[in-house]
Structure formats: structure tokens, C-alpha cells
C-alpha positions in Angstrom: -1.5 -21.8 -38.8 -4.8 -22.1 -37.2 -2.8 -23.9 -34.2 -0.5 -21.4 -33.9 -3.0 -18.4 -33.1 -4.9 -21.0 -30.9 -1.9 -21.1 -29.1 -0.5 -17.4 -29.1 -4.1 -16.6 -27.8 -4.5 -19.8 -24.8 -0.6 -18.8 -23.8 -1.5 -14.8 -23.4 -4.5 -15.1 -21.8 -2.3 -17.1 -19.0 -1.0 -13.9 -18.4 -4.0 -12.7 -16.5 -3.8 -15.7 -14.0 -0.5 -14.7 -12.6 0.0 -12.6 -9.3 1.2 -8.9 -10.2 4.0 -7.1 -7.9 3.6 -3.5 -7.3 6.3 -1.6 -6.5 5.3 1.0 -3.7 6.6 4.7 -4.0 8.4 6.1 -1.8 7.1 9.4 -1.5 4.3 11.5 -2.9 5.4 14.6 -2.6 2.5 16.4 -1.1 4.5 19.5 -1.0 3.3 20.6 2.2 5.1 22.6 4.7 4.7 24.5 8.3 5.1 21.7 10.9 7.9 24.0 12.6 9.5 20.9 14.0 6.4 19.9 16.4 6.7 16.5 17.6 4.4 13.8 16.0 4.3 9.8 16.8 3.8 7.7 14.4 3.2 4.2 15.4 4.9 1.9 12.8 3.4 -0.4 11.4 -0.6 0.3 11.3 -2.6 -2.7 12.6 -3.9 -4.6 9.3 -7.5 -5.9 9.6 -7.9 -6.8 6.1 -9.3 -10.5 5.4 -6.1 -11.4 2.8 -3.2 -9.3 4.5 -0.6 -10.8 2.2 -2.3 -9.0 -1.1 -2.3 -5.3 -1.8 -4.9 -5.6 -4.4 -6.6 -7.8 -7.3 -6.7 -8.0 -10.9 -9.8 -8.6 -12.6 -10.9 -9.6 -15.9 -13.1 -8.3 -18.6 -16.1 -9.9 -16.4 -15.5 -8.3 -13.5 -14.1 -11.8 -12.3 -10.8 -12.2 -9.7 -7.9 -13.6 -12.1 -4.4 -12.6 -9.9 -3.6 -11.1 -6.5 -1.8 -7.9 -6.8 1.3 -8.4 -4.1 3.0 -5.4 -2.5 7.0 -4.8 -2.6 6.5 -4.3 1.4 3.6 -4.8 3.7 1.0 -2.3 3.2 0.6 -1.8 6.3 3.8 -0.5 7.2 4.4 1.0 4.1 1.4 3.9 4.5 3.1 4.6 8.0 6.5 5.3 7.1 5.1 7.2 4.2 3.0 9.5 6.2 6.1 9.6 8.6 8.1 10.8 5.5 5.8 12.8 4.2 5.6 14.5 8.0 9.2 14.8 8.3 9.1 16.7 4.2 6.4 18.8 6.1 8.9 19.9 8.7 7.5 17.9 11.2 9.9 16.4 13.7 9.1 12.7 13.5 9.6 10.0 16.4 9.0 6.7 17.9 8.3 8.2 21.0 7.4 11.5 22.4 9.5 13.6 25.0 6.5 16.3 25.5 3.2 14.6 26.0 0.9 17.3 24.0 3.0 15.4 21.4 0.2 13.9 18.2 -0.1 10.4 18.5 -0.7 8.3 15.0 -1.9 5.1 14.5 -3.9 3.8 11.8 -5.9 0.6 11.0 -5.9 -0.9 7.1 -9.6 -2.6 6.5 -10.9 -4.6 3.5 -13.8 -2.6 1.3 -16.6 -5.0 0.9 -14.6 -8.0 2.5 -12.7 -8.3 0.1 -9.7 -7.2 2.0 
């Protein structure tokens, strides 16, 4: 019996040392409005400057210690672009890749690491 908890407890703890997907929303729904179909650019994807580019984030342990990478359903990098591009078009915004005026916004964005730890 003794054994058996030994072993329940050793094969749950495991757990903790396996990388975690996250599935990303699609939307947030900011519910905001009054973009009166101006043009915006959004550059797709955002440059990614983060030190591990292939994790989204990190679980951590009662000790504050790294146990598992935390790995994104799609690049994180692209995937905060085409949401504020979404979230732009839900706005009323008129979304493109490129702009026919050229007063048109222009949006790029760069991910970086907190702390270096990317």
C-alpha cells in the first residue's frame, strides 16, 4: 500500500514536467466601435525578439522553479497581429495589407522577453 501512494505521488508530480499547449482565442471582444471604415495597415506577423520564440510562456512550480514550457496553438507573434487586425475590423476599421491613401495608419509591432526570459 505504501508503494502504491509512493507511486501515485512520483507519477503525478511528472505532470508538472510536461510542456502545456494553449489554445489562443480568437477574439476578445473589446466591443469597440467608430473606425468609420478608415484605412489601417497592419503588418502581419510582428517581429519576435524574444530569447525562446517557440514558447508562449512557462510553468513554474511551488518554488518559483521552471518545470514546462507553455507552447502556443500559433506563433505568438502573428497571432496578436491578426487579433488586433480582427479586433480593428469588429471596430469598423477597414483593415488591409496595404494602403491605397497614404495618411493611412501603419502597424507594426515587436514581441520582447520580460527579464530575458523571453
Amino acid at each position: 500500500m505504501r508503494y502504491g501512494v509512493v507511486l501515485l505521488a512520483v507519477g503525478a508530480a511528472g505532470c508538472a514536467f510536461h510542456d502545456v499547449s494553449l489554445r489562443l482565442p480568437p477574439s476578445v471582444g473589446t466591443g469597440l466601435s467608430g473606425g468609420d471604415s478608415r484605412q489601417v495597415v497592419v503588418v502581419v506577423p510582428f517581429a519576435d525578439q524574444r530569447s525562446q520564440p517557440n514558447r508562449c510562456g512557462m510553468q513554474k512550480n511551488s518554488y518559483n522553479m521552471e518545470t514546462a514550457s507553455a507552447i502556443c496553438s500559433e506563433p505568438p507573434a502573428a497571432w496578436l497581429a491578426n487579433l488586433l487586425a480582427s479586433e480593428l475590423r469588429a471596430a469598423g476599421f477597414s483593415v488591409v495589407t496595404q494602403a491605397d491613401r497614404p495618411s493611412a495608419v501603419r502597424v507594426e509591432g515587436t514581441l520582447r522577453g520580460k527579464g530575458g526570459l523571453g
